[in-house]
N, C-alpha and C positions, 0 to 999 in steps of 0.2 A: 048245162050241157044239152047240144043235142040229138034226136035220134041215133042219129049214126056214131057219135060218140061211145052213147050208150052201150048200143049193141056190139062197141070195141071193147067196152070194158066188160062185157058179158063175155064175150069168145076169150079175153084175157082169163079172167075169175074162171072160168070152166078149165084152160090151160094150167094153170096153177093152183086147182083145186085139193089139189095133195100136200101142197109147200105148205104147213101152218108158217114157217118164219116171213111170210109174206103180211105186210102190211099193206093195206089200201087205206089213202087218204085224199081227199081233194084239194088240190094245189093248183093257181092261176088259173084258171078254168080248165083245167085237167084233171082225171081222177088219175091218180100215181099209184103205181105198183111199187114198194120200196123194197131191198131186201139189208136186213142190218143196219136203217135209216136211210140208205142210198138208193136213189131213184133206182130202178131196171127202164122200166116201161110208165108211157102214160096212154091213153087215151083221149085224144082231143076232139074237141068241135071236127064236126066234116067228114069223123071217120080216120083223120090223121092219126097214125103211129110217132107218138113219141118214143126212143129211145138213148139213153147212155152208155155211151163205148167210150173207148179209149181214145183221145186226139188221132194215134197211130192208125188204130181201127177205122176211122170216123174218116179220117183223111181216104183211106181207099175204099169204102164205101159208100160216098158220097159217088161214086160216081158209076152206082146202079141205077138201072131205071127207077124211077116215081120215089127217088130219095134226094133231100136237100138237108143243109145245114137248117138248126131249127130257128125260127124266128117268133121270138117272143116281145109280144107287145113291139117297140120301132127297132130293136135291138138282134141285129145276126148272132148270134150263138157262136161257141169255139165249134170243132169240127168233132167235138167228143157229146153233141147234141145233134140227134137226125130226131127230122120227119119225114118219115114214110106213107105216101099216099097209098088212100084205101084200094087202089088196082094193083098194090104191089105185095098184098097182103091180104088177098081174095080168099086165098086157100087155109086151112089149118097148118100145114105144111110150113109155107110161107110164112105165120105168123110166128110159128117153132123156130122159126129158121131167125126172126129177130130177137126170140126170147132166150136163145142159146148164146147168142152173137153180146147179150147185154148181161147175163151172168158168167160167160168168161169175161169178158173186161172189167166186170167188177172183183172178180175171183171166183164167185159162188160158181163152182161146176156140177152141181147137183141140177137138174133138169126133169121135172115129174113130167109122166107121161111116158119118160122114154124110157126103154130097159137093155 
């Protein structure tokens, strides 16, 4: 992984530093947030936001700014896989704004940080 990866997966682990049920494990050259074995988030090379939403979700979100379907290794992803570019995710804000959007779609509605 690098730099910029890293420091995604930093500002993640600070975000979800309250969730024990949160697993971190490195997968494809990602570090992955899981919750209940199912991805949330990853952190990729470059600074990319990995995220899992729902195909439903994913379908209308793809077409925010600095989001695409994700592409792993030569293979396009369903549309329930985004990456989100590091300018679309500058803010803490903005990064809440992805880590809410992937534990409603997975069901987990519980969201540390927020009260």
């Amino acid at each position: 992984m690098d730099a910029a990866g890293n420091e995604l997966a930093d500002r993640i682990r600070a975000l979800l530093s309250a969730d024990v049920e949160i697993e971190e494990r490195r997968m494809f050259g990602t570090r992955a947030f899981l919750d209940d074995g199912h991805i949330l988030l990853g952190a990729r090379p470059g600074g990319v936001l990995l995220v899992r939403v729902d195909d439903e979700n994913g379908a209308a979100l793809v077409t925010r700014a600095g989001v695409a379907r994700a592409i792993m290794g030569s293979r396009t992803m369903s549309s329930g896989w985004l990456d989100v570019a590091p300018e679309a995710i500058e803010g803490d804000d903005d990064l809440m704004f992805w880590l809410d959007v992937a534990r409603e779609s997975s069901g987990s509605t519980e969201s540390p940080g927020r009260t």
